[in-house]
C-alpha positions as CSV (number, residue, x, y, z in Angstrom):
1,X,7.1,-1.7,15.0
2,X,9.7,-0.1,13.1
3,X,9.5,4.1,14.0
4,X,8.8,6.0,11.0
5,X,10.9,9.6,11.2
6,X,10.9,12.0,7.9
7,X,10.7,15.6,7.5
8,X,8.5,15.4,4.8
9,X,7.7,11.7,2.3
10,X,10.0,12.1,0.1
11,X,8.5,11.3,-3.3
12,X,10.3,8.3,-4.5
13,X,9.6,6.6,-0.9
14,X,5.7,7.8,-1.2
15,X,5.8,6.3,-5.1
16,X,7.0,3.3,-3.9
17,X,4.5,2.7,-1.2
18,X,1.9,3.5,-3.5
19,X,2.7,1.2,-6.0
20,X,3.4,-1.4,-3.3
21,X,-0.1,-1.7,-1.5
22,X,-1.7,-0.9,-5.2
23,X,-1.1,-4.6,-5.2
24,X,-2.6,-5.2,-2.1
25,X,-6.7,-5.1,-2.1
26,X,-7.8,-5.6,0.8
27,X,-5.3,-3.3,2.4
28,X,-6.8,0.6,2.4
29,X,-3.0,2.5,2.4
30,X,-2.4,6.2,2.9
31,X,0.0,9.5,3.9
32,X,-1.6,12.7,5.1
33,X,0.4,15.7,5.9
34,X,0.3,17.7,9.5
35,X,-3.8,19.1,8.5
36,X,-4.7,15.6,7.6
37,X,-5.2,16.1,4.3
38,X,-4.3,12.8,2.1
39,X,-0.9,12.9,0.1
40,X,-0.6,9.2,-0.8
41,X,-3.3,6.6,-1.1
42,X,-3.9,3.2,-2.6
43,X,-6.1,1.7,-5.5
44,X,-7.7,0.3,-2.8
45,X,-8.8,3.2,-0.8
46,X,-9.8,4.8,-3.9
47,X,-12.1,2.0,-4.9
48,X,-13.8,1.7,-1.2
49,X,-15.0,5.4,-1.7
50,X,-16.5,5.0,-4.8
51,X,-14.5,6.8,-6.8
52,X,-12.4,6.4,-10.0
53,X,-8.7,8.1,-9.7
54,X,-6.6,9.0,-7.0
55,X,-6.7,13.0,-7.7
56,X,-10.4,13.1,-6.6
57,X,-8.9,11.8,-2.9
58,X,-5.4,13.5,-2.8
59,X,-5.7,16.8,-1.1
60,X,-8.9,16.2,0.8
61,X,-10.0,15.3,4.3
62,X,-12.0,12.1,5.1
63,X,-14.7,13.9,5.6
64,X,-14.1,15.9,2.1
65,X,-14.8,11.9,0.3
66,X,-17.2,10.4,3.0
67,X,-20.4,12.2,4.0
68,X,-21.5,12.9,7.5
69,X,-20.7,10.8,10.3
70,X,-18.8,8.0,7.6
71,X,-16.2,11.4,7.5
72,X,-15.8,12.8,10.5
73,X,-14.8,9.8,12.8
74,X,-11.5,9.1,10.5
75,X,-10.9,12.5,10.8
76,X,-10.9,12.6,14.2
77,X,-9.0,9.7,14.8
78,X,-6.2,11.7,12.6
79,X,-6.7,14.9,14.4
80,X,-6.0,12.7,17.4
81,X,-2.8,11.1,16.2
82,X,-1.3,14.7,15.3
83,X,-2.0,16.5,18.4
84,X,-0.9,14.0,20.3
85,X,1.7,11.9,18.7
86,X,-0.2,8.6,19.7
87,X,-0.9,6.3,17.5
88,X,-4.0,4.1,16.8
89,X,-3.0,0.2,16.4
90,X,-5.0,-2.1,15.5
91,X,-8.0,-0.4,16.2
92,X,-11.7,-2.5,14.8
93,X,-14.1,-0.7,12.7
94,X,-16.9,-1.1,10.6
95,X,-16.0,0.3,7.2
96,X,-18.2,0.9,4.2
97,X,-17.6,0.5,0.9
98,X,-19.8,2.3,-1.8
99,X,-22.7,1.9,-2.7
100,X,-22.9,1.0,1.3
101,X,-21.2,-2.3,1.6
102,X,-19.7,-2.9,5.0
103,X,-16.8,-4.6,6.2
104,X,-14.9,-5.1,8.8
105,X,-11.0,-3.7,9.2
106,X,-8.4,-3.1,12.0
107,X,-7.2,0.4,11.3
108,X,-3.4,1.2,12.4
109,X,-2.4,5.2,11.8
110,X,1.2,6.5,12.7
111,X,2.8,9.7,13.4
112,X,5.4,10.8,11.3
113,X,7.8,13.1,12.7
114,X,10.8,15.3,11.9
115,X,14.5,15.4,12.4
116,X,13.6,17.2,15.6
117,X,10.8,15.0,16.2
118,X,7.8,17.3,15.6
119,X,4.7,15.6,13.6
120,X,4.4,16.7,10.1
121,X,1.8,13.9,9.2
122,X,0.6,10.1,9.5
123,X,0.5,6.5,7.6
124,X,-1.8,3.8,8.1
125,X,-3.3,1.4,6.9
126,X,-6.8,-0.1,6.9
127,X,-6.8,-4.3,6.6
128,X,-9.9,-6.6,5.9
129,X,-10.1,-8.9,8.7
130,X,-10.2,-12.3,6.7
131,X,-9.3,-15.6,7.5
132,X,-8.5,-18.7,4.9
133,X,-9.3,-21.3,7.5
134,X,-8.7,-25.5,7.1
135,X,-11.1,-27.3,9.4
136,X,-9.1,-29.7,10.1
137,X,-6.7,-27.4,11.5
138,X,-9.5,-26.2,14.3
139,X,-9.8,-27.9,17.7
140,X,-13.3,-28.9,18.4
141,X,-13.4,-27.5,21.4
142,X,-12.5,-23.9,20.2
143,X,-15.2,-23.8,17.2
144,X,-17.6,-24.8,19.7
145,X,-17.6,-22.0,22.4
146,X,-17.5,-19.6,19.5
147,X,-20.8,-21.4,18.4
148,X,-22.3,-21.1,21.9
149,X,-21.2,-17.6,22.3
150,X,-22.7,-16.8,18.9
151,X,-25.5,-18.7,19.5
152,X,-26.3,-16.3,22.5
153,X,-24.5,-13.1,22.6
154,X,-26.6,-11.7,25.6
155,X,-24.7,-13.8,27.9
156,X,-21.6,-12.1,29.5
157,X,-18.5,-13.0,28.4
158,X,-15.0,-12.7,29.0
159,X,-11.8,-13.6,26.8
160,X,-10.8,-16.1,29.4
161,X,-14.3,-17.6,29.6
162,X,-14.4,-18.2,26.1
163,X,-10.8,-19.6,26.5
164,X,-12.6,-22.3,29.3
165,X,-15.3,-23.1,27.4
166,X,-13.1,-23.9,24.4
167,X,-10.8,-25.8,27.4
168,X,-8.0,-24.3,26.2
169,X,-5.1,-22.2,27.7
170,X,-6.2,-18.5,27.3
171,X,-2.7,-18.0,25.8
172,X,-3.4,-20.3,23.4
173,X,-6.8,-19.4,22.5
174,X,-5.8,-16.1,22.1
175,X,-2.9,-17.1,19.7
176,X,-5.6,-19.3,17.6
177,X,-8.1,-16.7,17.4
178,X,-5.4,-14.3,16.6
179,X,-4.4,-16.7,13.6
180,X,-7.7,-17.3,12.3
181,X,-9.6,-14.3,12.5
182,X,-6.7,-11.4,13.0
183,X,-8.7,-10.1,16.0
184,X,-8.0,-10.5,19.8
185,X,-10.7,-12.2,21.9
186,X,-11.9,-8.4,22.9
187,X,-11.8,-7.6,19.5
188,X,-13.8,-11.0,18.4
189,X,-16.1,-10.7,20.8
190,X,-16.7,-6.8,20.5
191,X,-17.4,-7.8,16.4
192,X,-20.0,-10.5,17.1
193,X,-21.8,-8.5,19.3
194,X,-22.1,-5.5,17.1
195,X,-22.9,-7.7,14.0
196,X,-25.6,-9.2,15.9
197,X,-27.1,-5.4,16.9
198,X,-26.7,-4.4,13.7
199,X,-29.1,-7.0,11.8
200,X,-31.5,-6.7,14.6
201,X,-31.6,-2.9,14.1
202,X,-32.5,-3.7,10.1
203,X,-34.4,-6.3,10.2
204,X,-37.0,-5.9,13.4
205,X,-38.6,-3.1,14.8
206,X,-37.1,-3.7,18.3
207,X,-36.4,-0.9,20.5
208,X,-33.1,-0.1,20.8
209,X,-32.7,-0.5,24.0
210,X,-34.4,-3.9,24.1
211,X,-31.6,-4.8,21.2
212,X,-28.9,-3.5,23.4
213,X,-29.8,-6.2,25.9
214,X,-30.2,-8.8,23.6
215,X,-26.9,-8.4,22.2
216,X,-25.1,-8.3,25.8
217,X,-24.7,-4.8,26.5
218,X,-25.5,-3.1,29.9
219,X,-27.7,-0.4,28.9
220,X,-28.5,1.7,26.0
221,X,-26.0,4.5,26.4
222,X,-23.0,2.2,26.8
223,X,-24.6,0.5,23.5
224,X,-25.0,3.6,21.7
225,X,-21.0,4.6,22.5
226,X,-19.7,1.1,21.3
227,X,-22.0,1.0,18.1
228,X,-20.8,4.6,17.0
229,X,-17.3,3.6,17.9
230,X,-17.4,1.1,15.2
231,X,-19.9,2.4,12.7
232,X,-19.4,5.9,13.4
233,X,-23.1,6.2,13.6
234,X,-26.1,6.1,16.7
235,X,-27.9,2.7,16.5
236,X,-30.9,5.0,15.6
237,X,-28.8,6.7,12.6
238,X,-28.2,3.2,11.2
239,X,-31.3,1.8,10.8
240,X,-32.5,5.0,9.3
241,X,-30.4,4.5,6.3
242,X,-26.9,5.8,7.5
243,X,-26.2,9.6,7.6
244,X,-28.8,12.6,6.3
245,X,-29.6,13.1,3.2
246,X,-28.3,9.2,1.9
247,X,-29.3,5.8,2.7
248,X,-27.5,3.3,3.8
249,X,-29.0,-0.2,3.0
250,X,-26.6,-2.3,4.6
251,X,-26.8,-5.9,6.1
252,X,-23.7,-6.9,8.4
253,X,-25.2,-10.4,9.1
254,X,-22.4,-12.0,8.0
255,X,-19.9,-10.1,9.1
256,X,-20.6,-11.3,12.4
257,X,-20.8,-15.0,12.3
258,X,-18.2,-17.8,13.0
259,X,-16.6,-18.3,9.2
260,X,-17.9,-21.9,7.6
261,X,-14.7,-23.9,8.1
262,X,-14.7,-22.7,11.8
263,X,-19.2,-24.1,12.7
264,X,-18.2,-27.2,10.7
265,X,-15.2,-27.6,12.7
266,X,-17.7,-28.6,15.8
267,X,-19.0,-31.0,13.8
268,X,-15.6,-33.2,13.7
């Protein structure tokens, strides 16, 4: 990955950009300065919010566009990357898109530094996780452990069990899953999972510890810390409509499951 090192975006390069991604939709693009307010953003990001132009996002926080806990947990990640110079790659989320839509994105943020290497902002970028997939281009065998892993996410799992099941090379499974789905095997299996708690959550009146069970995870606090890692939300917040004061009618059913081409793949 190519290091990014400016004193400040110049505004020809941060033009550019912009009208670069503006031509990418499912690609959220943006520049914040050292506070992490935003400097550069994409149509795209713009339209997720809600809102119309690109002056009611410039200037502001995250948390200035998203309410509650939507707002604060991209700001945190940013106040992260500036104090420490670390960045975030590749990291899966649960994003929502007004009026409460959600999808799925790996989130990369930057540092961008000075001459003398101090960090007077960040890039990033938020991409859809989508896959165009050909059937015919899927082994049987790796459709089908994704079908019996979906089939009963309470089981415990491991990349390189999937990888067996699928009787494939982990390497290789890894690179196919990579190609289909844009996720690693953690990644994948970490998505499935949470999809799974999250229809539960809206559509029964399970407990939530029960759910966390039922959708492989230990107990209900190391639930609790995964969910809000991706939703940015308790288990409890989200199936009473989001953060205070909205609602958040949302159904993530299938965002979780095996895409078509992949379950008819088994078929084969």
């Amino acid at each position: 990955m190519v290091a990014l090192v400016a004193a400040s975006p110049s505004p020809v390069a941060v033009a550019v950009l912009e009208k670069l991604f503006d031509q990418a939709p499912d690609v959220a693009f943006f520049i914040k300065d050292a506070t992490g307010r935003y400097v550069a953003a994409n149509a795209s990001l713009v339209e997720r919010h809600g809102l119309r132009h690109k002056s009611q996002v410039l200037g502001k926080r995250p948390c200035g566009i998203c309410p509650g806990e939507f707002g604060r947990v991209p700001a945190a990640q940013d106040a992260a990357v500036l104090r420490t110079g670390r960045p975030l790659l590749d990291h899966l989320e649960l994003h929502w898109y007004r009026p409460h839509q959600p999808g799925w994105c790996l989130t990369t943020k930057l540092p961008l530094r000075d001459a003398k290497g101090g960090i007077v902002g960040l890039i990033g970028i938020s991409r859809d996780v989508r896959a165009p997939i050909e059937t015919s281009e899927i082994p049987v065998g790796f459709a089908a452990a994704l079908h019996e892993f979906e089939s009963d996410v309470a089981a415990p799992v491991t990349p390189s069990k999937l990888a067996q099941r699928a009787r494939l090379a982990p390497h290789r499974f890894a690179r196919l899953m990579k190609r289909f789905f844009g996720l690693t095997p953690s990644q994948f299996i970490a998505k499935t999972r949470m999809a799974a708690a999250s229809r539960l959550l809206r559509e029964t009146e399970h407990a939530v510890a029960d759910i966390a069970l039922a959708c492989g995870f230990y107990d209900h606090s190391a639930f609790t810390r995964a969910f809000r890692a991706v939703t940015g939300v308790t288990p409890t917040q989200f199936r009473s409509g989001g953060e205070s004061g909205g609602s958040a009618s949302v159904s993530v059913a299938q965002s979780g499951r095996v895409p078509r081409a992949v379950r008819s793949a088994r078929r084969q």
